[in-house]
N, CA, C and O of each residue as an XYZ file, in Angstrom:
868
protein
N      17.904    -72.376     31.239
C      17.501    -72.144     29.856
C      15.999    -72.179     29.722
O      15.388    -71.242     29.210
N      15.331    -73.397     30.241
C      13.559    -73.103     30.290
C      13.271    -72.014     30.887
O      12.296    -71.502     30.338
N      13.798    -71.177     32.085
C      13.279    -70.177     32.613
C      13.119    -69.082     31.767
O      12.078    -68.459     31.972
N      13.834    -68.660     30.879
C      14.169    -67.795     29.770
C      12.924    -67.635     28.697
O      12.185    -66.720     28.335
N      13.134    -69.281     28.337
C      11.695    -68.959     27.470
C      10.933    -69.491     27.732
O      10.313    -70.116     26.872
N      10.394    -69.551     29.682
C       9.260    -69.020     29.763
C       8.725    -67.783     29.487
O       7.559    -67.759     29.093
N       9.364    -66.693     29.618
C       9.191    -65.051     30.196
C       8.967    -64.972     28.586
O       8.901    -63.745     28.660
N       8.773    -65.242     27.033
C       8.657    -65.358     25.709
C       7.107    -64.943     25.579
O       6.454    -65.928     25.924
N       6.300    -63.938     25.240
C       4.787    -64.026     25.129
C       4.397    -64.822     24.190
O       5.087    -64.635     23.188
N       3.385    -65.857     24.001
C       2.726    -66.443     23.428
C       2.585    -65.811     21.843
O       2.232    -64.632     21.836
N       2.725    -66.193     21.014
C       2.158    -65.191     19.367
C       1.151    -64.391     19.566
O       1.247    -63.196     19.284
N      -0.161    -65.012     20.171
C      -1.173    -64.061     20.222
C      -1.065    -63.037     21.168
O      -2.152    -62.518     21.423
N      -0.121    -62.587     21.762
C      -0.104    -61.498     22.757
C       1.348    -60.799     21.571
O       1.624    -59.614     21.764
N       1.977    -61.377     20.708
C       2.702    -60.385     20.275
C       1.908    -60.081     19.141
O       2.152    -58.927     18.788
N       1.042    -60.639     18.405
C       0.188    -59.897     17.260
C      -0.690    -58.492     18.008
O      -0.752    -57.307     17.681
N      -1.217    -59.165     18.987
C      -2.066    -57.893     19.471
C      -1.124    -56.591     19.630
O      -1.460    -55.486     19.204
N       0.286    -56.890     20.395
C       0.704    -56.106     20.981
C       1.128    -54.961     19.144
O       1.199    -53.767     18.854
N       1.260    -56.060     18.541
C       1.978    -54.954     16.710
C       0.635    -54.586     16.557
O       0.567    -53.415     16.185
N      -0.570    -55.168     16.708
C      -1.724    -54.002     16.643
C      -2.202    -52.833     17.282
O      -2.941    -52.151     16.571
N      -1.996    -52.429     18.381
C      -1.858    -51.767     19.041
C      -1.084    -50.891     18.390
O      -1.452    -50.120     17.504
N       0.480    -51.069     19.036
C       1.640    -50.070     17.695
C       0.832    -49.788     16.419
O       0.501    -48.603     16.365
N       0.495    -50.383     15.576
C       0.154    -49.681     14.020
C      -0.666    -48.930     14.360
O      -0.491    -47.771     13.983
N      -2.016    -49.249     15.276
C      -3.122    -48.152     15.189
C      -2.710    -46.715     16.013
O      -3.184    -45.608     15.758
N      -1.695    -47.026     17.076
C      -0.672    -45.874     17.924
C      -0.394    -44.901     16.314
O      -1.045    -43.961     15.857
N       0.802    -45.588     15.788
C       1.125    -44.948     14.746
C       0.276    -44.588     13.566
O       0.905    -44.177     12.591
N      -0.712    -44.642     13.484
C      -1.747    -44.381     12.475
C      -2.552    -43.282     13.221
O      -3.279    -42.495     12.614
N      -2.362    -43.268     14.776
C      -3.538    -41.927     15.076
C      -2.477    -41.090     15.387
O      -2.903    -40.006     15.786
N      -0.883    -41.175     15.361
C      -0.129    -39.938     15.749
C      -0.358    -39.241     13.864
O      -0.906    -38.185     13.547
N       0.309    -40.330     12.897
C      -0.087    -39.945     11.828
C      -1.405    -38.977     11.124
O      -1.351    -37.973     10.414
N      -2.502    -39.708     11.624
C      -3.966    -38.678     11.623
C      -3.736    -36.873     11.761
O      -3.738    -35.815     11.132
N      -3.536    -37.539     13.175
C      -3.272    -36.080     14.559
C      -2.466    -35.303     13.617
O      -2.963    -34.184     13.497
N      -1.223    -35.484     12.770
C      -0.020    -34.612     12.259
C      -0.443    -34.317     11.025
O       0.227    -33.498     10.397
N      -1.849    -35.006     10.281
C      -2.053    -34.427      9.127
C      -3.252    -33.521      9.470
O      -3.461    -32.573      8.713
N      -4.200    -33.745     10.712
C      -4.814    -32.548     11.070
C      -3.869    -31.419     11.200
O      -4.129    -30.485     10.441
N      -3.018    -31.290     11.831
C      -2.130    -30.508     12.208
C      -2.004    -29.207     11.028
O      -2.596    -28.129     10.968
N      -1.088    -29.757     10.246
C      -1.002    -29.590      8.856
C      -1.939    -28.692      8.208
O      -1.756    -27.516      7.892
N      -3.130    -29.529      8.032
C      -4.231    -28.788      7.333
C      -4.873    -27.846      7.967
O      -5.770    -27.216      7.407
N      -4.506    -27.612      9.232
C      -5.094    -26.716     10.136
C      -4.207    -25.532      9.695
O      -4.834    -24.472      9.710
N      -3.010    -25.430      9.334
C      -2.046    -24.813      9.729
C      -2.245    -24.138      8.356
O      -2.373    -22.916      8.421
N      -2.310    -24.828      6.814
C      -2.792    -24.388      6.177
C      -3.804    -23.590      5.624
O      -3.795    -22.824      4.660
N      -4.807    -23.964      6.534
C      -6.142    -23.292      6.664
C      -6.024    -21.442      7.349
O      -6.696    -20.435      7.127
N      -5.037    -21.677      8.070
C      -4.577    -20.010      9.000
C      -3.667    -19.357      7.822
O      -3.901    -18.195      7.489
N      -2.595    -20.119      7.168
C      -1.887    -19.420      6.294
C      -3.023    -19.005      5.107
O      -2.778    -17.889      4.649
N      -3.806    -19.432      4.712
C      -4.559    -18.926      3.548
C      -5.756    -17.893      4.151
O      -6.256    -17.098      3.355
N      -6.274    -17.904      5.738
C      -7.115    -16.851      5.726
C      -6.174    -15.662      6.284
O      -6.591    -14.525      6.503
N      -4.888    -16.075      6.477
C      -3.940    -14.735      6.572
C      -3.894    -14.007      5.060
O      -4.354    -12.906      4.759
N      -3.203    -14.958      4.218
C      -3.032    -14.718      3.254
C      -4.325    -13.785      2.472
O      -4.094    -13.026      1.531
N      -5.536    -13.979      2.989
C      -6.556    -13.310      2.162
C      -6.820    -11.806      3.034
O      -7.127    -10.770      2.445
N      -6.685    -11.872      4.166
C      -6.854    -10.364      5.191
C      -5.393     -9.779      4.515
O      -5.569     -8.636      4.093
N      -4.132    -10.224      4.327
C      -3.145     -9.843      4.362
C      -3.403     -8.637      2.899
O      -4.206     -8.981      2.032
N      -2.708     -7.361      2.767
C      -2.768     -6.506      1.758
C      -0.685     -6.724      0.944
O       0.433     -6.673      1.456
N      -1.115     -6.911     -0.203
C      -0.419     -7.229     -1.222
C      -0.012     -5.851     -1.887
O      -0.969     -5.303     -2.434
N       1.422     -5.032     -1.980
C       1.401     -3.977     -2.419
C       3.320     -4.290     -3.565
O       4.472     -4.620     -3.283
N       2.499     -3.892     -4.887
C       3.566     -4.258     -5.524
C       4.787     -3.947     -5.099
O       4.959     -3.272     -4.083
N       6.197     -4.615     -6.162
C       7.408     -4.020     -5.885
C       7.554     -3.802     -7.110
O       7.205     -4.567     -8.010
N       8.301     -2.300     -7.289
C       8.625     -2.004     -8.657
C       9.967     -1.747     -8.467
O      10.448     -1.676     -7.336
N      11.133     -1.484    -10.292
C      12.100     -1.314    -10.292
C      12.339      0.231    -10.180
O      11.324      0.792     -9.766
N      13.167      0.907    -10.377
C      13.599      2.302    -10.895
C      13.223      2.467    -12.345
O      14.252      2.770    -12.948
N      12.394      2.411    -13.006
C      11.958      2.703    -14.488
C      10.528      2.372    -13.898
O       9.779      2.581    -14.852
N       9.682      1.926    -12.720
C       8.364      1.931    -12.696
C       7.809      0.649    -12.849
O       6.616      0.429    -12.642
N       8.468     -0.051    -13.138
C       7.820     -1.387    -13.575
C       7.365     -2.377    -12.408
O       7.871     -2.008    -11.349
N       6.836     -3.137    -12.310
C       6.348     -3.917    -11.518
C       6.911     -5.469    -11.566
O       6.818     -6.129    -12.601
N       7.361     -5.870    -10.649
C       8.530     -6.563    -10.677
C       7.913     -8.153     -9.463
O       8.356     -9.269     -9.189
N       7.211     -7.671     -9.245
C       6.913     -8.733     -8.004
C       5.996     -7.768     -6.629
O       5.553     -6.627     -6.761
N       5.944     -8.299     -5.858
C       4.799     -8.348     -4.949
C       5.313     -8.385     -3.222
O       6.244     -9.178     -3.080
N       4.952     -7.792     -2.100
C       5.352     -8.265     -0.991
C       4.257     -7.837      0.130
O       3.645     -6.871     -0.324
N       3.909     -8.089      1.062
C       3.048     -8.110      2.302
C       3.318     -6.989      2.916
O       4.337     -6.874      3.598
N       2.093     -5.623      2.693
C       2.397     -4.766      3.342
C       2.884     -4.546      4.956
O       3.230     -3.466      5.435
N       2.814     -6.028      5.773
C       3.147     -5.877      6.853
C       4.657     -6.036      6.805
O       5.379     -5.460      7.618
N       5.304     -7.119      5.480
C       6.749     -7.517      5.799
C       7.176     -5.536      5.360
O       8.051     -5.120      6.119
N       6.687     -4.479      4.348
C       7.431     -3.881      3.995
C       7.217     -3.136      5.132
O       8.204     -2.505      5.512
N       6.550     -3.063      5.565
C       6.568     -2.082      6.533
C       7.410     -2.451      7.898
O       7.447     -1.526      8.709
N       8.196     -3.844      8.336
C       8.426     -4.062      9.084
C      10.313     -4.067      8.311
O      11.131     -3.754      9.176
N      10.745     -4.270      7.363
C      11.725     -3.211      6.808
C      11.182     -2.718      5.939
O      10.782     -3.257      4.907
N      11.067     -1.141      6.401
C      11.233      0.058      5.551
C      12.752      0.226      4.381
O      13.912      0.256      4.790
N      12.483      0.283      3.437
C      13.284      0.653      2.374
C      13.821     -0.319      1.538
O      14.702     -0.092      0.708
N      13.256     -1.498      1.765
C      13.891     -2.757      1.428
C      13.321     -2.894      0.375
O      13.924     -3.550     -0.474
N      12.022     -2.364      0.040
C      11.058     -3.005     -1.226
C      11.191     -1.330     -1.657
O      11.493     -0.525     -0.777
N      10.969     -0.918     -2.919
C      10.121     -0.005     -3.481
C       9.079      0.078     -4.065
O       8.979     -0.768     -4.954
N       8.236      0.739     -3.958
C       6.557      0.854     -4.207
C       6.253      2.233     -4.858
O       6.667      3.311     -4.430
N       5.245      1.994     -6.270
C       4.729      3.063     -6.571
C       3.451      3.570     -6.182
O       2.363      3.003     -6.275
N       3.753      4.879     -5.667
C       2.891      6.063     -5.415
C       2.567      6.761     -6.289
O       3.371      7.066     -7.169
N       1.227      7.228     -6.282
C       0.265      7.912     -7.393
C      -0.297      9.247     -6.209
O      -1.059      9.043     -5.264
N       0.279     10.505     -6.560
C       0.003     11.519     -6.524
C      -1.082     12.313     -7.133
O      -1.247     11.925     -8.289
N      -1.881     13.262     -6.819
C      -2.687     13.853     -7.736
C      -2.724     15.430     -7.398
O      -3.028     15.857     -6.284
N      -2.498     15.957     -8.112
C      -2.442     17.366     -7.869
C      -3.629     18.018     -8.357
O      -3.925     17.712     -9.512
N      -4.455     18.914     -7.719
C      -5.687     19.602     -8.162
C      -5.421     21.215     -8.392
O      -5.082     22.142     -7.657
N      -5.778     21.063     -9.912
C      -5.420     22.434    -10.038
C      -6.494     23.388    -10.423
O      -6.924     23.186    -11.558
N      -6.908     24.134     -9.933
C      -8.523     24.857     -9.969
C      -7.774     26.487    -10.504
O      -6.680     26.870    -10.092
N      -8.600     27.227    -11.432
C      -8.580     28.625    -12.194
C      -6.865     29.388    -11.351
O      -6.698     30.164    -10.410
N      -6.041     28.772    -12.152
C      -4.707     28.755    -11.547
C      -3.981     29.027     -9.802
O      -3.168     29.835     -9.354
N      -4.697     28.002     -9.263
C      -4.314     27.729     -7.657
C      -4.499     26.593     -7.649
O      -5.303     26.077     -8.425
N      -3.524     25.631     -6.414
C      -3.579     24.881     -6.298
C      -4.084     24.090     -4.952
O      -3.569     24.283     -3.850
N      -5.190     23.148     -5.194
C      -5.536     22.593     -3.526
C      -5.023     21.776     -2.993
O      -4.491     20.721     -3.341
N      -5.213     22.375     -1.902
C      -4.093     21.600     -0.544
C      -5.026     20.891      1.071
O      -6.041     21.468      1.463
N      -4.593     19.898      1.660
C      -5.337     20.098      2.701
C      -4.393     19.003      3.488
O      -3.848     18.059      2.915
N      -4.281     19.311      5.029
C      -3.310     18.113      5.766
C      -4.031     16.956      5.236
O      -5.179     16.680      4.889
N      -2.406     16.157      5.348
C      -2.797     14.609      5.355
C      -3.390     13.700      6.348
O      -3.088     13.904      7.524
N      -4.149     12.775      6.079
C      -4.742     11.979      6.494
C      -3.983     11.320      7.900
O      -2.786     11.366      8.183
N      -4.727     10.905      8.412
C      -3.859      9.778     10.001
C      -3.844      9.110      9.156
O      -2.875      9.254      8.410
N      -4.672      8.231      8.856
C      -4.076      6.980      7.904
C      -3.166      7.485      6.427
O      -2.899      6.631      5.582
N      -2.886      8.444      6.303
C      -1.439      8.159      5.463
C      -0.026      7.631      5.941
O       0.584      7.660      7.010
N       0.219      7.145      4.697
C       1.180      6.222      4.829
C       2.754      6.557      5.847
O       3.648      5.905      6.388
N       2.304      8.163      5.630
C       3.364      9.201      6.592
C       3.488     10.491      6.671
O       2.916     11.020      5.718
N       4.096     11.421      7.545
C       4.195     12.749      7.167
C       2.235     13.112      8.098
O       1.456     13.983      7.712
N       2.080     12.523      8.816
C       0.404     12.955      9.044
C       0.324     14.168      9.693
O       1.114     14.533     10.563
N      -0.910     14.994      9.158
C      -1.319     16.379      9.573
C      -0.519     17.482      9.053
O      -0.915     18.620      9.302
N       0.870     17.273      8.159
C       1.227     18.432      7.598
C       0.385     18.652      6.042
O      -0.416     17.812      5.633
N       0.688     19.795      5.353
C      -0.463     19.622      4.071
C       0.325     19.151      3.008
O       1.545     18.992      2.964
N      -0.554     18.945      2.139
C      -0.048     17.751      0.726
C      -1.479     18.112     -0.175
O      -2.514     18.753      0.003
N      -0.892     17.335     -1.180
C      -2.026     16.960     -2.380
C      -3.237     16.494     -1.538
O      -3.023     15.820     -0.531
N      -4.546     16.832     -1.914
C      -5.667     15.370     -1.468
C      -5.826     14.075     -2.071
O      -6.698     13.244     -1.820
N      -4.999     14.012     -2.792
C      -5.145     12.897     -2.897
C      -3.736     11.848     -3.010
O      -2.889     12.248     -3.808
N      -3.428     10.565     -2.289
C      -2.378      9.903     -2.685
C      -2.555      9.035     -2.487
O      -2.740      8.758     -1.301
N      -2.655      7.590     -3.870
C      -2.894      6.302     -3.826
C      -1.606      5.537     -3.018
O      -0.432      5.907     -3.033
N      -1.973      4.777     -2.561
C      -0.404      3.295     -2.365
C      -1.471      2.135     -2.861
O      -2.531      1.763     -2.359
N      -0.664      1.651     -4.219
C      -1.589      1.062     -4.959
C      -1.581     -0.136     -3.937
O      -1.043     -0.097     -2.831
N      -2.312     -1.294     -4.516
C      -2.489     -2.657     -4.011
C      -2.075     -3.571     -5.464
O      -2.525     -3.456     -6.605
N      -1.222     -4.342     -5.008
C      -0.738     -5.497     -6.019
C      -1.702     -5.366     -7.050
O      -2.700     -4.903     -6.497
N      -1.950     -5.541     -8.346
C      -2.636     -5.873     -9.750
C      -3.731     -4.246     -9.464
O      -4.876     -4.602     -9.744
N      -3.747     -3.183     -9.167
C      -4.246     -2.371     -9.590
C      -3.710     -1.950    -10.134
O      -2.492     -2.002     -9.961
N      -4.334     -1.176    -11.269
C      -4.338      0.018    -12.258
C      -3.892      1.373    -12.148
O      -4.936      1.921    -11.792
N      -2.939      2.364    -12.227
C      -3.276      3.970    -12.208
C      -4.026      4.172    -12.798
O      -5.037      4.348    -12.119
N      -4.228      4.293    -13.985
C      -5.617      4.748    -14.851
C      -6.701      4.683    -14.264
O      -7.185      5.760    -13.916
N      -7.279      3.718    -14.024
C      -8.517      2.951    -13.031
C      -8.877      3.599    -11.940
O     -10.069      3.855    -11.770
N      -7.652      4.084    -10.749
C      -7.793      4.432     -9.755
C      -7.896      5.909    -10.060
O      -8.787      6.383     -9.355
N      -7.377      6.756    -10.776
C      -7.914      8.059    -11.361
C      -8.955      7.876    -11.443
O      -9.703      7.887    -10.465
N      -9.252      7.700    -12.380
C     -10.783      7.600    -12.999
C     -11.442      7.390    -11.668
O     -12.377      8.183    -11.555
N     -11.331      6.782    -10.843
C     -12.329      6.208     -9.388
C     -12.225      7.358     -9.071
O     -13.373      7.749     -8.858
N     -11.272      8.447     -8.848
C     -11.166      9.834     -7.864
C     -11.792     10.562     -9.056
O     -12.767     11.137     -8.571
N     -11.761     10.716     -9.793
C     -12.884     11.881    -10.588
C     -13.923     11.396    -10.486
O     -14.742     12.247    -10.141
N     -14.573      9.924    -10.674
C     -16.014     10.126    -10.667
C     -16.565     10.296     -8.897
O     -17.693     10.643     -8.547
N     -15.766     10.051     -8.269
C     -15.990     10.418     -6.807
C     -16.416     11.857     -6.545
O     -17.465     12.372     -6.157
N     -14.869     12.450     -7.002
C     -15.085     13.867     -6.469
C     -15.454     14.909     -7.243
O     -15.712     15.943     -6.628
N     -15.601     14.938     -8.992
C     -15.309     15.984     -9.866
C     -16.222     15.537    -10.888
O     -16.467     14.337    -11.016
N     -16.979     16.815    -11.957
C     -17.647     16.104    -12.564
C     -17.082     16.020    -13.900
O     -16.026     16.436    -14.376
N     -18.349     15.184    -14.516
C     -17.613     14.342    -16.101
C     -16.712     15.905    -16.555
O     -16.764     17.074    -16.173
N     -16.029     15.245    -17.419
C     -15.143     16.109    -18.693
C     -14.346     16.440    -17.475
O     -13.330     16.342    -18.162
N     -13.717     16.843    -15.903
C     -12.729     16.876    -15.582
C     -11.276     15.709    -16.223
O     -11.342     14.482    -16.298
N     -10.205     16.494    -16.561
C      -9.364     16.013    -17.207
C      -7.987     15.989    -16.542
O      -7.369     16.945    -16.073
N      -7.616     14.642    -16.599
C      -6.482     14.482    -16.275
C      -5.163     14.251    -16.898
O      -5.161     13.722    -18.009
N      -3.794     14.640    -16.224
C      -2.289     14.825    -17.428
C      -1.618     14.175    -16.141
O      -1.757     14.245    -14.920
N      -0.802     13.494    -17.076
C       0.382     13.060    -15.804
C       1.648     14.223    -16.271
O       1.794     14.827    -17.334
N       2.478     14.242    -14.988
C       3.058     15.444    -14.891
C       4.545     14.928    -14.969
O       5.362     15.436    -15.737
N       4.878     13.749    -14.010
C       6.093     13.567    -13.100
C       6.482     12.646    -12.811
O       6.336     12.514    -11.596
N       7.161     11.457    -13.453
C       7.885     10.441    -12.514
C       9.441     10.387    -11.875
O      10.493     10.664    -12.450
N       9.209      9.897    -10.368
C      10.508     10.447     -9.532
C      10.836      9.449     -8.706
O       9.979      8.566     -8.724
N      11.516      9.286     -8.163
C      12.587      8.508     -6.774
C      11.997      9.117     -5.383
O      12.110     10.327     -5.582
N      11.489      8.975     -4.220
C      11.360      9.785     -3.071
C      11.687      8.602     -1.942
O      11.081      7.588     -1.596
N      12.827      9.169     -1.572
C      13.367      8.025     -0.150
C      12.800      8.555      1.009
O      12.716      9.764      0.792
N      12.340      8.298      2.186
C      12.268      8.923      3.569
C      12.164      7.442      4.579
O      12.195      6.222      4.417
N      12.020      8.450      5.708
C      12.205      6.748      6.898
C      11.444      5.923      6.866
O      11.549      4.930      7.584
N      10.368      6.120      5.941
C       9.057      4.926      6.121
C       9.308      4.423      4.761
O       8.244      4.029      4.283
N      10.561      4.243      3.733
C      10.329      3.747      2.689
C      10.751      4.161      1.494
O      11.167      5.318      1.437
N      10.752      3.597      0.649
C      11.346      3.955     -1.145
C      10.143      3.976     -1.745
O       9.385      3.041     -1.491
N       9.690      5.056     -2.685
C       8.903      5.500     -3.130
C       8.993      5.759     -4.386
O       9.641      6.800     -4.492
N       8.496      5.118     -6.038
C       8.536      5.188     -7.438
C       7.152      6.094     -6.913
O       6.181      5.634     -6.311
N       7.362      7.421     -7.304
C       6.217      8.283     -7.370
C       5.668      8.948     -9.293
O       6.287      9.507    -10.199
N       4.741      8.640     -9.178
C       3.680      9.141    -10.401
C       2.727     10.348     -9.618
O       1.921     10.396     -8.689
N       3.226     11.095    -10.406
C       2.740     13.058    -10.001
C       1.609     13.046    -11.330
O       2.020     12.858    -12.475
N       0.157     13.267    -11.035
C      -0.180     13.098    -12.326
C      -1.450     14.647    -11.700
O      -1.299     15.030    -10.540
N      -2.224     15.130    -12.322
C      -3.017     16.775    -12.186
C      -4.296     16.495    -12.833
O      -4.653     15.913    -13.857
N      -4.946     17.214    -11.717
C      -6.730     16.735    -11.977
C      -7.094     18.813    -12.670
O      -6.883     19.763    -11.916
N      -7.419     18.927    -13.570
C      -7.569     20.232    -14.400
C      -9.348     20.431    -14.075
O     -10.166     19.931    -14.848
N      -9.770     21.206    -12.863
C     -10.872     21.610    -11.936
C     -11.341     22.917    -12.898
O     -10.602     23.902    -12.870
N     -12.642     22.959    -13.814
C     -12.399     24.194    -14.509
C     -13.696     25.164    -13.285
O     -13.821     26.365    -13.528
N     -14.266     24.766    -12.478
C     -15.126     25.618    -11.848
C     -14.609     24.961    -10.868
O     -14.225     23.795    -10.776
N     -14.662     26.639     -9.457
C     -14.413     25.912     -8.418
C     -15.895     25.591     -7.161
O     -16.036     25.516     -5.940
N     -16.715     25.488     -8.347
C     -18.038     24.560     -7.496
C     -17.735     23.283     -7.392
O     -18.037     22.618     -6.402
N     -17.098     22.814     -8.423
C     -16.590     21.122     -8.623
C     -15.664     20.316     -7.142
O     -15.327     19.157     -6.899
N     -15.489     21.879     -6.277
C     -14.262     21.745     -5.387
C     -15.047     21.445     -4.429
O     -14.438     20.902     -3.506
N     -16.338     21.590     -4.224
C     -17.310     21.396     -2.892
C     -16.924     19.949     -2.321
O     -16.551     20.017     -1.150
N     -16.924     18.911     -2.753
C     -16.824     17.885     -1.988
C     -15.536     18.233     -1.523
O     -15.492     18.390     -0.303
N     -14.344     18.420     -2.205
C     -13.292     18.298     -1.223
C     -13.352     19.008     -0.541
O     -13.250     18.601      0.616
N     -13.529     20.355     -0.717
C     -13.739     21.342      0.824
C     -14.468     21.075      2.071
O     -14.055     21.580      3.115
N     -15.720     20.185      2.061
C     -16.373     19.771      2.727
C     -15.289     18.956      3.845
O     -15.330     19.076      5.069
N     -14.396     18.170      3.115
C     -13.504     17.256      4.067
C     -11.870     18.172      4.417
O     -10.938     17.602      4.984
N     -11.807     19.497      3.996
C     -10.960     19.853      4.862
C      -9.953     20.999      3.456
O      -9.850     20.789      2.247
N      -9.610     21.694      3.967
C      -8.416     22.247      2.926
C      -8.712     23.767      1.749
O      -9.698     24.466      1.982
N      -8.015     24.036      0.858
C      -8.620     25.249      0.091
C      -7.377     25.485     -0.912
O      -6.446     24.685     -0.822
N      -7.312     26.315     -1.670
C      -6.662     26.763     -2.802
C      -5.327     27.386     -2.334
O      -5.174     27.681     -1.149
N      -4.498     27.559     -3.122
C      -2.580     28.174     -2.674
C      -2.621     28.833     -4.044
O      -3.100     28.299     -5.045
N      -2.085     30.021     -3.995
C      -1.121     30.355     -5.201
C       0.061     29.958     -5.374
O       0.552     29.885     -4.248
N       0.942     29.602     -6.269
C       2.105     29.310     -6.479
C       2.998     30.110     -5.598
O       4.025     29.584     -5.169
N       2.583     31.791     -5.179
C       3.669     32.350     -4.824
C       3.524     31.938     -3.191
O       4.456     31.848     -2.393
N       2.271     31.742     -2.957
C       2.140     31.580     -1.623
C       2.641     30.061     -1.618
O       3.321     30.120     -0.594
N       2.712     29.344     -1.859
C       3.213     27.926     -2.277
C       5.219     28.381     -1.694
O       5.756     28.046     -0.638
N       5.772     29.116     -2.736
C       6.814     29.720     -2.496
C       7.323     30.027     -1.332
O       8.360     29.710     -0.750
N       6.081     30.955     -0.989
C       6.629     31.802      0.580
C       6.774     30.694      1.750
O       7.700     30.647      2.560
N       5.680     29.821      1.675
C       5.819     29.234      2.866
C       6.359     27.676      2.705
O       5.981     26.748      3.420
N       7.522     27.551      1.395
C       8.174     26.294      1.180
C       9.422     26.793      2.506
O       9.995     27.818      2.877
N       9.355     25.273      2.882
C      10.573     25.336      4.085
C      10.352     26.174      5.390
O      11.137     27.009      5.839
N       9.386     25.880      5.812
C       8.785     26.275      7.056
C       7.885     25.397      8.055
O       7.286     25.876      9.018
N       7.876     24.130      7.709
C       7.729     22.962      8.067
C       6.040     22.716      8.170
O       5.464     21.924      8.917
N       5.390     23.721      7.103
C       4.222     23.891      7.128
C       3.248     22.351      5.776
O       2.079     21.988      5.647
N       4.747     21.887      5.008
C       4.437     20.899      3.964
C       5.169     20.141      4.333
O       6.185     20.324      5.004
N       4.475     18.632      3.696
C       5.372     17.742      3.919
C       6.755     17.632      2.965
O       7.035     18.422      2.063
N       7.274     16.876      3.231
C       8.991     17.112      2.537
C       8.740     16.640      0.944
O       9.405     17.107      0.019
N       7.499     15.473      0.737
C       7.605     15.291     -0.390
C       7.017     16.268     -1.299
O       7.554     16.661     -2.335
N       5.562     16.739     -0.726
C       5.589     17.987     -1.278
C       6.284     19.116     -1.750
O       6.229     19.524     -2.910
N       7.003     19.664     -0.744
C       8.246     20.890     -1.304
C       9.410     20.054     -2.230
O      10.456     20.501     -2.699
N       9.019     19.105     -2.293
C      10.311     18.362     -3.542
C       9.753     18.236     -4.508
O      10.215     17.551     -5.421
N       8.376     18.979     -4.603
C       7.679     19.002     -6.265
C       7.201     20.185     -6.632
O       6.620     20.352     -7.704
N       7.455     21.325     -5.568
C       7.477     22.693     -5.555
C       7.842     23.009     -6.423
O       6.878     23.216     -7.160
N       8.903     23.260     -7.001
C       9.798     24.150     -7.794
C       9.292     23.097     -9.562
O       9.055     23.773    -10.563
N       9.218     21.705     -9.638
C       8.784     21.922    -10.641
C       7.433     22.158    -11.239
O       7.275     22.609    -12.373
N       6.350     21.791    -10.322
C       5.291     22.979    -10.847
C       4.876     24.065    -10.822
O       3.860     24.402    -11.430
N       5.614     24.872    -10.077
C       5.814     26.031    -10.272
C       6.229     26.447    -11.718
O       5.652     27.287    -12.410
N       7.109     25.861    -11.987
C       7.855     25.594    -13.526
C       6.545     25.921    -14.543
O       6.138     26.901    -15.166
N       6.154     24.601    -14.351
C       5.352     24.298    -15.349
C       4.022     24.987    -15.842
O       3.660     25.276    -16.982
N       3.460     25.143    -14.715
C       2.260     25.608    -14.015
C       1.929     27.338    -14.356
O       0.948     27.871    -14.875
N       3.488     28.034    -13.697
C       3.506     29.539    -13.446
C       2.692     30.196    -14.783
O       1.915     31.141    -14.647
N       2.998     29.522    -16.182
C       2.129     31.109    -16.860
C       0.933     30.669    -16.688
O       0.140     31.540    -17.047
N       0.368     29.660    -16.281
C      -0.673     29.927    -16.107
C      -1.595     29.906    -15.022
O      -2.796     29.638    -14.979
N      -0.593     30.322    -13.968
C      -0.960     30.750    -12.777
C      -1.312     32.345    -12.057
O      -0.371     33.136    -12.111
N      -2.362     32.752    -11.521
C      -2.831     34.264    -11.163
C      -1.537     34.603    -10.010
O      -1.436     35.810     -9.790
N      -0.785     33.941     -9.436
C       0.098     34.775     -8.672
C       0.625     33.697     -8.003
O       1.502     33.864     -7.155
């Protein structure tokens, strides 16, 4: 029985030893709230590089918000409105391939211009930014068209809206970056020849509609 509690440490070797433990557990504690705040610190400078592109319903509305990388990593899951602009110069319409960086469809021809807004922008706003860019004052703009456009990269609330070009000197900057004028009929002839993109020839026929009397051919 004495042998037993000999092998007993003295108090002062078991106080030290619970000091030890607390300050153990006080620097794993530290270490895990660095951790933490580190971790926080990456989610918020993601969060600020990251691009924010609304989600809207089927009536256009804006409904909430998602990470252009999650939509793009499922396609069709979110819908997003697109802002179209159609340029219409002394009844023809300009055309020029799309951009590499468009959103899709690249190098066939389209409108020059097509927004994919960013979370809390404006259409109005972003018009207005493309006329004072490219066109001068008193160019006037009409919205034309709101539509549904599904394809493999996505669901699309599209706004078709027409930039009214009354000289075609006003057209110099865009020509400079690529493209030129269509008649409606030539628009016609070469719908479905894989010369436009698909969303384009799905807005063919109604400005043609609209457009034709006051179009030269």
């Amino acid at each position: 029985m004495s042998g037993v509690l000999t092998n007993i440490p003295p108090p002062s070797d078991v106080a030290d030893w619970l000091a030890w433990l607390g300050l153990a557990l006080l620097l794993v504690a530290f270490l895990l709230i660095l951790r933490w705040l580190y971790a926080m610190s990456l989610i918020r400078k993601c969060n600020r590089r990251e691009t924010w592109l609304p989600v809207c319903d089927d009536s256009g509305n804006v409904i909430g918000r998602v990470a252009r990388s999650v939509s793009q990593e499922s396609p069709g899951l979110y819908q997003h409105p697109l802002v179209r602009i159609l340029v219409w110069c002394n009844g023809r319409v300009f055309l020029r391939t799309r951009a590499a960086e468009s959103g899709f469809e690249q190098g066939l021809v389209d409108h020059p211009f097509e927004l994919m807004l960013k979370f809390g922008e404006d259409i109005d706003a972003q018009i207005q930014q493309v006329k004072r860019t490219y066109f001068s004052e008193g160019t006037q703009s009409r919205f034309l068209l709101k539509y549904k456009h599904e394809n493999t990269d996505g669901i699309w609330q599209v706004f078709l809206y027409m930039l009214i070009v009354q000289n075609e000197r006003d057209l110099s900057k865009l020509c400079k970056e690529g493209g030129k004028t269509w008649t409606l009929q030539q628009l016609r002839e070469n719908k479905g020849k894989h010369y436009f993109s698909s969303i384009f020839e799905s807005e063919i026929q109604f400005f043609s509609t609209l457009l034709g009397p006051l179009s030269h051919g």
